[in-house]
N, C-alpha and C positions, 0 to 999 in steps of 0.2 A: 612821043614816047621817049624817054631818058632809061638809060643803062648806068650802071655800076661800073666803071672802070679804074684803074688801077694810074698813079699818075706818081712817078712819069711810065709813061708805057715801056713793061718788059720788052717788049718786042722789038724797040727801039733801041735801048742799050747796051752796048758792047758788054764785056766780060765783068769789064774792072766798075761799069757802074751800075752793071744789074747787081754785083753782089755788097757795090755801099748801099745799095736802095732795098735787098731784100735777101741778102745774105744771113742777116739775123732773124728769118723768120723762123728758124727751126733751130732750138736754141744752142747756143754755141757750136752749131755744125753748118757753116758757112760750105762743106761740100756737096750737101743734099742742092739748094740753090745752083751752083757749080755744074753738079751733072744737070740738071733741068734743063741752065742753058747752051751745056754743050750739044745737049739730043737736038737742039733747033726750037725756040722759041716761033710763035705764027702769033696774029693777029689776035687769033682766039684766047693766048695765052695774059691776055690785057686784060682780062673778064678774071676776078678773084676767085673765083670758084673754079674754074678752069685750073688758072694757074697752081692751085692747092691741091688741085687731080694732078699736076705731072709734074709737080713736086715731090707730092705723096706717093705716085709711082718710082721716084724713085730711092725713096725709103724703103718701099715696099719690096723693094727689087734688090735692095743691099742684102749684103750676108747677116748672119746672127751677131757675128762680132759689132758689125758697124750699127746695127739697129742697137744693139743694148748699149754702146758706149752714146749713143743718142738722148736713150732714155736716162742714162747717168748724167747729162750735162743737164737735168732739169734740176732744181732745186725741190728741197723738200718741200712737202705743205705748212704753212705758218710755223716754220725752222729757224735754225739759228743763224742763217742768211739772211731771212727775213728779217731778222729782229736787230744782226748788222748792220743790216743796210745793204746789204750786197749783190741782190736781186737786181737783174736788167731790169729798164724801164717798164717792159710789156710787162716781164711775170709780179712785178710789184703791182702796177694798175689793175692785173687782172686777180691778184689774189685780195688785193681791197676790195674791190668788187664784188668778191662774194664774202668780204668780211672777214676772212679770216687777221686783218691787221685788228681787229677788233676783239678777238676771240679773251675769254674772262681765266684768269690761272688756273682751275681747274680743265676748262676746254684748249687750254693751251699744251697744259700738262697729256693729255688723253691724246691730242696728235702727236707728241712727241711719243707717248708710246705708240701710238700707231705705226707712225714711220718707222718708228726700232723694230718692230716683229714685222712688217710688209717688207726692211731694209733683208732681216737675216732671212727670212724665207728664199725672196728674190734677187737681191743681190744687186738690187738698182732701187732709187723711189719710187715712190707711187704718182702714178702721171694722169691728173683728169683735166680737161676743159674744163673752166670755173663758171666760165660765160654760163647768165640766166641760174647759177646754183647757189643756196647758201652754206654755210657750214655747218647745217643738220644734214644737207643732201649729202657732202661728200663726208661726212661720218660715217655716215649709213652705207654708202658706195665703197667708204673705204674697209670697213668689217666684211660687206660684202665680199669685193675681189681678193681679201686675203683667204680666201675658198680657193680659190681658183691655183689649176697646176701650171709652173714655170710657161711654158708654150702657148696656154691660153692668156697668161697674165701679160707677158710678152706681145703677145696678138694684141691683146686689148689697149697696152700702152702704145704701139705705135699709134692705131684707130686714133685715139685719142690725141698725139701729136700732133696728128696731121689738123683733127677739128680745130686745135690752139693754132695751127699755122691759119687755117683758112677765115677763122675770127682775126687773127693778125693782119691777113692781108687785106678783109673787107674792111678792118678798122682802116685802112690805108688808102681804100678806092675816093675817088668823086664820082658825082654825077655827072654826067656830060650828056646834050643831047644828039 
């Protein structure tokens, strides 16, 4: 039987190389990683899915300030980052992935408005996991959650962070037996 583990093992590295190895998994907030491993990282915490539970605890557990300035370091959906080039390595692989580098000028056009009315509503982007969706899913998702009040949407973008961290870090595991 083989497990999923995370290499090189958190559990094993000090401060300065737990946060070159996975300080970027919650995007430009290398503090989130940071308090993880000051709480005491364990043996468990080598298991990505583990480690994405007490990471995302302590996300969960920051103030409002820290969570939205969180969800502000994310880039929009197929934006003007995107189209710079300016996207980290992960959020460019994963927004290919579901195609949005793809998207035709009119569906280009229709996320740009989207992000402009979810931007003024909320006051951050709109933040979903791409992983397994295309860009009729998160069309559809994104008309959706612009329903939703300040506190639920806020709820629902960290949720969401945490699943891109935890797709980050499994993208990251080996096998080992």
């Amino acid at each position: 039987m083989s497990t999923t583990l995370l290499s090189p093992r958190p559990s094993d590295l000090d401060l300065g190389d737990f946060l070159t190895q996975y300080g970027d998994i919650f995007e430009h907030s290398p503090w989130v990683a940071e308090g993880a491993w000051k709480q005491g990282l364990t043996a468990q915490d080598n298991d990505p899915d583990v480690l994405a539970d007490t990471m995302g605890e302590i996300l969960q557990q920051a103030d409002i300030d820290q969570q939205i300035a969180v969800i502000r370091a994310h880039p929009d959906l197929a934006g003007k980052a995107a189209l710079a080039g300016e996207l980290t390595q992960d959020s460019t692989r994963e927004q290919a992935g579901a195609g949005l580098d793809q998207c035709s000028p009119v569906e280009f056009e229709h996320f740009q408005n989207l992000n402009q009315a979810y931007q003024d509503k909320f006051g951050f982007p709109f933040v979903i996991a791409v992983k397994g969706l295309d860009r009729y899913n998160i069309l559809d998702a994104f008309e959706k959650r612009l329903e939703n009040d300040l506190a639920t949407e806020r709820r629902t973008a960290i949720e969401q962070i945490i699943k891109i961290a935890r797709f980050r870090l499994h993208a990251r595991a080996t096998e080992s037996a």
